[in-house]
N, C-alpha and C positions, 0 to 999 in steps of 0.2 A: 754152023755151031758145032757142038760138040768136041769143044775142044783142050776142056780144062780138063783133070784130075780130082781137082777140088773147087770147092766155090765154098768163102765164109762170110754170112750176113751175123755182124754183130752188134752189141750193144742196143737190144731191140731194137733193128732197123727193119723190121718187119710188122705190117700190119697199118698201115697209114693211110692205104689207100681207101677209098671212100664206101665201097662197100666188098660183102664177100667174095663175088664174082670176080671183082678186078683184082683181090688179093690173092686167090688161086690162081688166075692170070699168071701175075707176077713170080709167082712161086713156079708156075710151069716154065717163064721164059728161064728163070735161073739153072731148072733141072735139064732145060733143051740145051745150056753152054756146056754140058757133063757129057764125058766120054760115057759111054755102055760101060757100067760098073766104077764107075768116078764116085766120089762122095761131095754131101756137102751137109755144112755146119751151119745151125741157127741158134745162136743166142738169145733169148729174150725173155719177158718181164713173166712171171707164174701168173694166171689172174689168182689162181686159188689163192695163192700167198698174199699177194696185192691185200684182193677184197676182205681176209683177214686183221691185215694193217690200216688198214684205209682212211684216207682223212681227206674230208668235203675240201675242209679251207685248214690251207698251214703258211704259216712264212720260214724262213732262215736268215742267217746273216752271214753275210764274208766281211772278207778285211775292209772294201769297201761299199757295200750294198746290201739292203731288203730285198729278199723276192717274197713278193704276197705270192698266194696262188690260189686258187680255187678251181676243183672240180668235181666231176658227177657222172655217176657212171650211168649207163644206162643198161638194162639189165634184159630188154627183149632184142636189143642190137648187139650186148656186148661189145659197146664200144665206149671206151675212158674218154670224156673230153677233158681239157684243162686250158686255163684262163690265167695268165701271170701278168705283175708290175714289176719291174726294178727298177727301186727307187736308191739313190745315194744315200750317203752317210750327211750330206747336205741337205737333202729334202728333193731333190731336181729328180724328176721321173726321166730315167733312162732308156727304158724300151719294153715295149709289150710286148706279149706271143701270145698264141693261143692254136692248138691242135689237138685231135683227135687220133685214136690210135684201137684196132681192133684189139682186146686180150684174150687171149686163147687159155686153158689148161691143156692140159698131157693129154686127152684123149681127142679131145678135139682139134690139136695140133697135129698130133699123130697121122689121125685120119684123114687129115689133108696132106700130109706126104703123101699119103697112099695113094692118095686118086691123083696125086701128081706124076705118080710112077717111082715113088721109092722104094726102097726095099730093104729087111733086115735097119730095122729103126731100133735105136739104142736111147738111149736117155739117162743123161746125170743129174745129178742137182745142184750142179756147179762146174767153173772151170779147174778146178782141184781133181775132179771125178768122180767126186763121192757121191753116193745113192743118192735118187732121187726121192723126196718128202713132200707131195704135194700140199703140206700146209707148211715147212719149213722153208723149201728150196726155192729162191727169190729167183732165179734168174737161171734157168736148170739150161743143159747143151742139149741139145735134139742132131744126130748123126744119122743121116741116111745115105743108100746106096741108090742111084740109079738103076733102074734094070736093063737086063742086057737082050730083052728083046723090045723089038722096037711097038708092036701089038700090046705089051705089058698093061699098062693102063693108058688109055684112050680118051676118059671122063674129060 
């Protein structure tokens, strides 16, 4: 390992796995591809902002389909689950999905870089750069540094 400069997890692609444990996991194996002092980049959903907007049950429409959806957060797991149909502009039900997803806020995200071995953690509220708003910033960037001793954090 350690071979990258950078490593970018975007478009909330973080947080899927089935509980904390393996999610820190994962965030460690990311930080082990990082040279001593590499960075890397995570995009993902605010919860703060989320559970502000939040809707149990919503649909939409495209040019050609409904997506029902429905879901429920659970609040002692912190984990979003969600339940979808799409159906045609015919009526024919085209495919279901359904996954779960852990949400983080800013400090709680944070401090898991930490104990992954980050360092010098930055945060915006956007890909534009601008300040982070924990009840504004839907989708804020989180920048961290690997550290450059290898003892750094061990957790």
């Amino acid at each position: 390992w350690n071979q990258f400069d950078i490593v970018i997890n975007m478009f909330t692609s973080f947080g899927y796995f089935p509980d904390n444990k393996t999610n820190k996991k994962a965030m460690k194996e990311l930080v082990s591809c990082l040279i001593p002092g590499g960075k890397i980049c995570f995009h993902l959903i605010n919860r703060s902002y989320l559970l502000r907007v939040y809707k149990e049950k919503f649909w939409k429409e495209t040019s050609q389909h409904y997506i029902l959806n429905d879901s429920w957060y659970d609040h002692k797991t912190k984990y979003n689950f969600s339940e979808g149909t799409v159906i045609s502009k015919k009526g024919k039900i085209e495919g279901k999905y359904r996954h779960k997803i852990r949400l983080y806020n800013r400090g709680e995200f944070t401090f898991l870089m930490k104990q992954c071995g980050l360092k010098n953690i930055r945060v915006y509220g956007g890909t534009d750069g601008s300040k982070f708003d924990s009840l504004k910033s839907s989708h804020p960037i989180y920048i961290g540094e690997k550290a450059l001793s290898l003892t750094a954090h061990l957790n």
